[in-house]
C-alpha positions in Angstrom: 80.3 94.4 72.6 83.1 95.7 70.2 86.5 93.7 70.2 89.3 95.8 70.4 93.2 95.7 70.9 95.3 96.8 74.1 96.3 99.9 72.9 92.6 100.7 71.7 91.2 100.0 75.3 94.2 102.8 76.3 93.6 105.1 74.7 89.6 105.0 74.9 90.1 105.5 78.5 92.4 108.7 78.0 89.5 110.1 75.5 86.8 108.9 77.8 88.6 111.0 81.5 89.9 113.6 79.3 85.9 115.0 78.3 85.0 113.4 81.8 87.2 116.0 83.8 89.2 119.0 82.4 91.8 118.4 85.0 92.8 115.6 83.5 96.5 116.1 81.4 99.3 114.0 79.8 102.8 114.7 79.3 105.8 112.5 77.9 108.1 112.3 75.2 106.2 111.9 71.7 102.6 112.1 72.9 101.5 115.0 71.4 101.8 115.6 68.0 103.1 112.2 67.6 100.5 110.3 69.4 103.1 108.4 71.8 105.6 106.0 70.3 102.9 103.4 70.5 100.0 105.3 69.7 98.6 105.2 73.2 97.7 108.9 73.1 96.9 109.5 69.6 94.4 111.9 68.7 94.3 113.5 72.1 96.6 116.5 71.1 94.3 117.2 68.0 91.2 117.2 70.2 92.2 118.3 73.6 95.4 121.2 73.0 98.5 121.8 73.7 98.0 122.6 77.0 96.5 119.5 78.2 99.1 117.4 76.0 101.8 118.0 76.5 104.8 117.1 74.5 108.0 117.0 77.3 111.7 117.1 76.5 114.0 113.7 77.2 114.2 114.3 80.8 112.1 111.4 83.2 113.3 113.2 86.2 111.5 116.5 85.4 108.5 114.8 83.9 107.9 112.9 87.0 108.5 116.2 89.0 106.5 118.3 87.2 103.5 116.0 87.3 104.1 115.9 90.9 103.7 119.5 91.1 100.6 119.9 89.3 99.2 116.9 91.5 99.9 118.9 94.2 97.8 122.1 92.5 94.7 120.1 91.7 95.5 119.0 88.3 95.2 115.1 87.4 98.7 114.3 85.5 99.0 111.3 83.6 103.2 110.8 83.3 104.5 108.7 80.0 107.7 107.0 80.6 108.4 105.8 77.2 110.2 103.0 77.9 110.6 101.2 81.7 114.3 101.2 81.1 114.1 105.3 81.2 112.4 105.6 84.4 115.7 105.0 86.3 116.2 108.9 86.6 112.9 109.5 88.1 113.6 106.9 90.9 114.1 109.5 93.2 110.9 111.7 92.2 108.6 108.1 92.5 110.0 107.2 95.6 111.0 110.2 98.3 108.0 112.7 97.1 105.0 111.0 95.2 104.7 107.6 97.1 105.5 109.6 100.4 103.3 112.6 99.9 100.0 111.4 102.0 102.4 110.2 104.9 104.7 113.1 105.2 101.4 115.7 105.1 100.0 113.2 108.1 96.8 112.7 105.4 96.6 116.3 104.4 97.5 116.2 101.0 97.5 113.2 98.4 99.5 113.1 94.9 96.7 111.9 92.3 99.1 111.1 89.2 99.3 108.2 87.1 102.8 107.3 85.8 102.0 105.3 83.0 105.0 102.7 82.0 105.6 100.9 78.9 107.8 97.5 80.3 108.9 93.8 78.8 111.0 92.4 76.4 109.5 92.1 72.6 111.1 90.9 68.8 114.8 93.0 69.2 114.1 95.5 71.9 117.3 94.1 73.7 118.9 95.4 76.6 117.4 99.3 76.6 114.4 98.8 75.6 113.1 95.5 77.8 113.3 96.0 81.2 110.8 94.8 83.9 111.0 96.8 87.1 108.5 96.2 88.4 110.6 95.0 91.9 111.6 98.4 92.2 108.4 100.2 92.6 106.3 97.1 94.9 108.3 97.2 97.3 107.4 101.1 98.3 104.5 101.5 100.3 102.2 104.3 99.2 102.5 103.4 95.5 100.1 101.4 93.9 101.5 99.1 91.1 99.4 97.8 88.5 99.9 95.2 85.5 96.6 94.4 83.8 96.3 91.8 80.9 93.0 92.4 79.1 91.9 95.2 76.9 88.7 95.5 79.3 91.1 95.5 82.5 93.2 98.2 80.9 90.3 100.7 80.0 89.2 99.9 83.3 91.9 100.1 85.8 93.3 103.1 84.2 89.9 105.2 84.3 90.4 103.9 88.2 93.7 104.9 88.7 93.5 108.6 86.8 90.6 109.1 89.7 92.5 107.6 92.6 93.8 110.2 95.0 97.2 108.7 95.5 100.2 107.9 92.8 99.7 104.4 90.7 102.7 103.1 88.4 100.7 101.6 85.3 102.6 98.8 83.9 101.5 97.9 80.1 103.9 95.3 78.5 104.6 96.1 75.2 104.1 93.0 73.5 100.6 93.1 74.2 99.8 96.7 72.8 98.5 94.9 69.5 98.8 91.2 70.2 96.1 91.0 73.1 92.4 91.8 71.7 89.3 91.5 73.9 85.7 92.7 74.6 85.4 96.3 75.9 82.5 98.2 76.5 81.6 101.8 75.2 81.6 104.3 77.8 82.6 104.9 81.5 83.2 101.8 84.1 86.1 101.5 86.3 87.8 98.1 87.4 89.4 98.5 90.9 92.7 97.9 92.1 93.1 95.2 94.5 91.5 92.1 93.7 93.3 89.6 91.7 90.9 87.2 89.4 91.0 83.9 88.1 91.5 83.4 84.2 90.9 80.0 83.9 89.8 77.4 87.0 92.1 74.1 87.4 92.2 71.8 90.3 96.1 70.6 89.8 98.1 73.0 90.0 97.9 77.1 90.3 99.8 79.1 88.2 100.3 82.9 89.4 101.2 85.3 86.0 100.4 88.9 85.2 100.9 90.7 82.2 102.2 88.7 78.8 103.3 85.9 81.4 99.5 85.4 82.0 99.1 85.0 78.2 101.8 82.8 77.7 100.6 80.5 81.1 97.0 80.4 79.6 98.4 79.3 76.8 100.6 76.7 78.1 97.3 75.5 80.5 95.1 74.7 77.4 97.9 72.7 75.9 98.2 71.1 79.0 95.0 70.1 79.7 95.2 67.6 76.5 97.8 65.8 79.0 95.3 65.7 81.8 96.8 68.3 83.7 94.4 70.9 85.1 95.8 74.4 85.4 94.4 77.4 87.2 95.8 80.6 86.2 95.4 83.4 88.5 95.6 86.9 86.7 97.8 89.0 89.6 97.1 91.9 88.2 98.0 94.3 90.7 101.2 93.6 92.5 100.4 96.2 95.4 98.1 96.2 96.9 98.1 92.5 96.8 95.4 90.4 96.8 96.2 87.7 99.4 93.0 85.8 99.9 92.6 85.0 96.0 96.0 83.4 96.0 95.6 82.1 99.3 92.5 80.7 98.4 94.0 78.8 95.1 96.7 77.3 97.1 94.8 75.5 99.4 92.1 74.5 96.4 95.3 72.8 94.2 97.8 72.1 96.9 100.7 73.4 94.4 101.9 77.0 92.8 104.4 78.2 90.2 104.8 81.6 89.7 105.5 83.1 86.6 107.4 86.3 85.6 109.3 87.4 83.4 111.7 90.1 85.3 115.2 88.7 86.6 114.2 85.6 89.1 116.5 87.1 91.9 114.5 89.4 94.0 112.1 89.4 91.8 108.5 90.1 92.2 107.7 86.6 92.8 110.0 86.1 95.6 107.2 87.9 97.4 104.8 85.8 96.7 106.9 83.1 97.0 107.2 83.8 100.6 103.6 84.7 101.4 102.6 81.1 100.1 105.2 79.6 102.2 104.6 81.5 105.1 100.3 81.6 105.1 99.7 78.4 102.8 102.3 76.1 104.4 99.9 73.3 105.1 98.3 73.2 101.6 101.6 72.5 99.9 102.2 69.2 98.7 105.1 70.1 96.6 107.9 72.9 96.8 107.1 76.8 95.6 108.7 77.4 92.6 109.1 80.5 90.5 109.9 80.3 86.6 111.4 83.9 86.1 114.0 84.9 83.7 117.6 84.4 84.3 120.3 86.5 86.6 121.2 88.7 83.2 121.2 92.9 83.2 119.0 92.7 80.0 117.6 90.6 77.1 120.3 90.2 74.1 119.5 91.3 70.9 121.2 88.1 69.5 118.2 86.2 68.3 119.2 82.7 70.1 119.9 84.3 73.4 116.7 86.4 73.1 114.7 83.4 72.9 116.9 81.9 75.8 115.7 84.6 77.9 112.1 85.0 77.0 109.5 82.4 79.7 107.9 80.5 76.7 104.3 78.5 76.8 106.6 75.7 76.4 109.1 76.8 79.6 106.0 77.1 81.8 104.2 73.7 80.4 108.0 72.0 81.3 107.7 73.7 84.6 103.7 72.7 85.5 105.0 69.0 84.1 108.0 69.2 86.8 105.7 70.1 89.6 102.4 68.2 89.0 104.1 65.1 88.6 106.1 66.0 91.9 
């Protein structure tokens, strides 16, 4: 089975649902001629036409809304948000008429769109260009929110979510584009969303990560083990719908869980499941919750030392699996 990069897996799976179904289409800024500003959709201009690739101008809102409408017509849009930190303008669009589009129509109609969302700090991309938000979108029921972390669970979940029959927000942190590699299968398989998996088993302690925060937790678990501290990392992987019994069932197998992200720690994403540990695992515990997130700031700096003051490290989560083990 070929290794391939992040990015690679992506755009396979565009390729592979673009010859798979003609209603298939992508529009964003750059990913036409240009390929996308990461390369995500290169080549599928070239192959597939203008009229299925669709190079939009700098306007989220109308992207978003457009995609909606073609949704809405039978068409199966995939939406490019270059950057999370530009989807602000398309808040409304995400929230009041995608996500709400199966329950206002009492079933009738769905919105099968894909909105896929570059997110995460990397080297200098400071405060416009780093955002994690994925808070924002979680919290609205009828949206699923996805964040995979391998190459084979990016091809995979995004096949699943171009053919699902209601809106999914595609998170794909940018440092992993061409830093994560990983075995992926030629041709078509799906991965569904839902179900949360373990990345590595541990008996100590759990550690709950998604996206480049699961990379930087399995790597702070092997150093770890050299310690004698056994780590389980549970992949999170899609934030809604949830997977409660996987993370449920870790609890209660290591008695302890940090959570790990790498958007602001107030309100963030792992508040939630923060309180669904408290409030189902309660008698597993035998030491506090904790999160490790990144600080009450609006963005990363560009300043070199205060980037890396921001960014959760290996070495900030092994500090913060020491701390709690040895509670």
């Amino acid at each position: 089975m070929p290794e391939i990069r992040y990015l690679d897996a992506l755009n396979q799976a565009h390729h592979e649902e673009f010859e798979r179904d003609e209603r298939v289409i992508v529009m964003g800024e750059d990913v036409g001629r240009k390929g996308g500003v990461f390369g995500v959709t290169m080549g599928l201009y070239e192959k597939f036409g203008e009229d299925r690739v669709i190079d939009t101008p700098l306007a989220e809102s109308s992207i978003v809304g457009c995609a909606i409408g073609m949704a809405a017509n039978g068409l199966l849009p995939i939406a490019e948000i270059q950057f999370a930190d530009f989807i602000h303008p398309a808040f409304d669009q995400i929230v009041s008429e995608a996500a709400r589009m199966r329950y206002r129509s009492n079933g009738a109609f769905g919105c099968p769109m894909v909105i896929r969302v570059p997110y995460g700090g990397s080297h200098g991309t400071a405060l416009y260009h780093s955002q994690s938000v994925e808070a924002f979108y979680a919290h609205v029921p009828g949206l699923k929110v996805v964040a995979p972390y391998t190459p084979y669970d990016a091809k995979g979940m995004l096949k699943e979510a171009i053919r699902d029959p209601d809106p999914v927000l595609f998170l794909e942190h940018k440092r992993m584009y061409r830093i994560v590699k990983g075995e992926v299968p030629e041709g078509d398989y799906t991965v569904p969303i839902g179900p949360a998996v373990v990345r590595r088993e541990g008996k100590d302690i759990s550690v709950f990560a998604y996206g480049w925060m699961l990379h930087e937790s399995l790597q702070a678990a092997q150093a770890l083990a050299a310690e004698g501290i056994d780590v389980e990392v549970v992949d999170v992987r899609s934030l809604r719908p949830l997977d409660k019994e996987t993370i449920l069932g870790s609890v209660a197998k290591t008695n302890k869980a940090l959570i790990v992200y790498e958007d602001n720690r107030f309100v963030g994403f792992g508040a939630e499941l923060a309180a669904l540990i408290a409030e189902e695992a309660f008698e597993d515990l035998d030491g506090p919750v904790t999160r490790l997130a990144g600080p009450d700031v609006p963005g990363i700096p560009f300043a070199k030392p205060l980037e890396q003051w921001f960014w959760i490290t290996q070495e900030k989560i092994a500090s913060a699996v020491r701390k709690l083990a040895h509670y």
